[in-house]
Kinemage of the C-alpha trace (Angstrom):
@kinemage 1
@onewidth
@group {chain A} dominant
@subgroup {mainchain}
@vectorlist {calphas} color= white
{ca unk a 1} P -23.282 15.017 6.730
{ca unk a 2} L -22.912 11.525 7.436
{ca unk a 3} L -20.187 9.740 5.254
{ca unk a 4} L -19.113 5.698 5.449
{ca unk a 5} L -15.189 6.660 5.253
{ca unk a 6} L -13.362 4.931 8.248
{ca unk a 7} L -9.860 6.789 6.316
{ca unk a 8} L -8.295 3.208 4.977
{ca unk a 9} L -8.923 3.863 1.655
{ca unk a 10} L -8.244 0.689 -0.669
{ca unk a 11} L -9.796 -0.226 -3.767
{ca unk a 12} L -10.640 -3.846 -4.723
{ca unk a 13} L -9.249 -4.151 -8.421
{ca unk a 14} L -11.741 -6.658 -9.110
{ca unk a 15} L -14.869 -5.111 -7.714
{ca unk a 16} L -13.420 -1.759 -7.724
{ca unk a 17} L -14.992 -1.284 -4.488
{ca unk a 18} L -13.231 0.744 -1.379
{ca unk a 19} L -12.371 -2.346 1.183
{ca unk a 20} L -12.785 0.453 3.715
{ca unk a 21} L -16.268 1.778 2.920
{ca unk a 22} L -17.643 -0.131 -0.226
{ca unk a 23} L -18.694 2.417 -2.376
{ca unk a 24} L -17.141 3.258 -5.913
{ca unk a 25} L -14.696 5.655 -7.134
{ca unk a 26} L -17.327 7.717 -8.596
{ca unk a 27} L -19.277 7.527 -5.414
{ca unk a 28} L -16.394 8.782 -3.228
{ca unk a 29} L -15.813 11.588 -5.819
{ca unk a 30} L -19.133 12.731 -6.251
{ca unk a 31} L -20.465 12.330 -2.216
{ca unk a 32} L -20.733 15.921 -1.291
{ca unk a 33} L -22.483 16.347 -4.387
{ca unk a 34} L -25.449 13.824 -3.537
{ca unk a 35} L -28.396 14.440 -1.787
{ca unk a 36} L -29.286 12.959 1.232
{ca unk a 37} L -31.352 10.083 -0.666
{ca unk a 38} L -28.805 8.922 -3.024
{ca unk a 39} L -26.186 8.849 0.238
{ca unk a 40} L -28.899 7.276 2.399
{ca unk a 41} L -29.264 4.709 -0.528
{ca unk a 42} L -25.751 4.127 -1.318
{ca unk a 43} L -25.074 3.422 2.333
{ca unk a 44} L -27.884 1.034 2.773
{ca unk a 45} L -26.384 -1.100 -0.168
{ca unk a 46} L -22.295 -0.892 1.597
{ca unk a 47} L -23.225 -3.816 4.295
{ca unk a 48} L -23.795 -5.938 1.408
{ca unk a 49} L -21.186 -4.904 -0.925
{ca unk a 50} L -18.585 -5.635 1.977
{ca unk a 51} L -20.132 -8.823 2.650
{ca unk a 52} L -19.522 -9.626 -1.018
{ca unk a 53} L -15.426 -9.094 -0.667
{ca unk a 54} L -13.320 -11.950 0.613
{ca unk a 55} L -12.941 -11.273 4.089
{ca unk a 56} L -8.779 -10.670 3.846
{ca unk a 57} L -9.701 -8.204 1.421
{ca unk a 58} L -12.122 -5.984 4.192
{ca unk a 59} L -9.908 -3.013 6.100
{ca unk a 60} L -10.703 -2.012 9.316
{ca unk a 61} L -9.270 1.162 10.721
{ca unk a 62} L -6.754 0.887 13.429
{ca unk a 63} L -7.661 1.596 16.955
{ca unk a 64} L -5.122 3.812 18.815
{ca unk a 65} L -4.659 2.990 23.120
């Protein structure tokens, strides 16, 4: 199943938004639970709903050497 979790989880208190992967708290919650539409659709809309958070607000995972 493919999932948009790079494992920093943050939420954005103004957006409520995951800095990590951009979806909601409901949508983390509720992922397995989705069918492959509503995950397709929810990750077509995270690009943009990343693109909407101030950039020092966007996590990126660390890269280990």
């Amino acid at each position: 199943m493919r999932t948009p979790c790079i494992r920093v989880c943050s939420l954005d208190p103004l957006t409520g938004l995951c800095t990590g992967c951009g979806r909601t708290t409901d949508e983390i919650a509720g992922w397995m639970r989705f069918s492959d539409a509503e995950r397709d659709a929810i990750m077509d809309s995270l690009p943009a709903r990343l693109a909407a958070l101030a950039p020092e607000q966007i996590r990126v995972p660390e890269t280990t050497a």
